[in-house]
N, C-alpha and C positions, 0 to 999 in steps of 0.2 A: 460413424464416429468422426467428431471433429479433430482434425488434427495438423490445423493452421493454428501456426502461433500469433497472436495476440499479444498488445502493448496493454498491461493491466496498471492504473497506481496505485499503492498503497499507503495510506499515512496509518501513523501508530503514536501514540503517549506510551515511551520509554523509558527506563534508566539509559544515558548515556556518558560509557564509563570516560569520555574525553572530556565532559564538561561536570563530572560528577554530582550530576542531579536529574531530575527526570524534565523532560523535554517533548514535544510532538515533531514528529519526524516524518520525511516521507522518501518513499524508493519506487520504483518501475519493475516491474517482472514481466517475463516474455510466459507465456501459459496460452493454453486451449479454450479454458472455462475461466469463470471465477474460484470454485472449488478447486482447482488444478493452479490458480491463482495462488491459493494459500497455501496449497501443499508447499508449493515453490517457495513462498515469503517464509514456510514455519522451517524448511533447509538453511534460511541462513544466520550467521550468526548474532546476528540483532534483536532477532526472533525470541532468542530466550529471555531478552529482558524487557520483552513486551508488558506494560499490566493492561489489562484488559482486552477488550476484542478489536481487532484491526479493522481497518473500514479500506474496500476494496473497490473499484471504480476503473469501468470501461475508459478508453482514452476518449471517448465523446461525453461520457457522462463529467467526466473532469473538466472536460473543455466545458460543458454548460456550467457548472457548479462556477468556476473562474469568471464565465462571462455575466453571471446574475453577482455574485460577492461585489464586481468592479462596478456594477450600478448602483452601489449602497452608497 
């Protein structure tokens, strides 16, 4: 069983009650897996006012996603 923590990120399309409207947002979680990823992101309280599915990404996979966006 893996049980090194890992730097996960997470963006989400929220309600965000400081700006009172909804918004795309993004946070880091320390987890094992991606699965153990989201158990972590659905503990906190931003969580609940997620609409739809969160999209979860290795700290490599975000670093490529970052380095192709800046070639556009």
């Amino acid at each position: 069983m893996n049980t090194e923590l890992n730097k996960y990120h997470v963006s989400y399309y929220a309600w965000i009650p400081s700006y009172r409207d909804f918004d795309s947002d993004d946070t880091t979680v320390m987890a094992t897996s991606k699965e153990h990823a989201k158990e972590v992101f659905r503990e906190l309280p931003i969580s609940k006012f997620v609409k739809g599915e969160e999209c979860i990404q290795t700290e490599l996979e975000y670093k490529e996603m970052c380095d192709r966006l800046s070639k556009l």
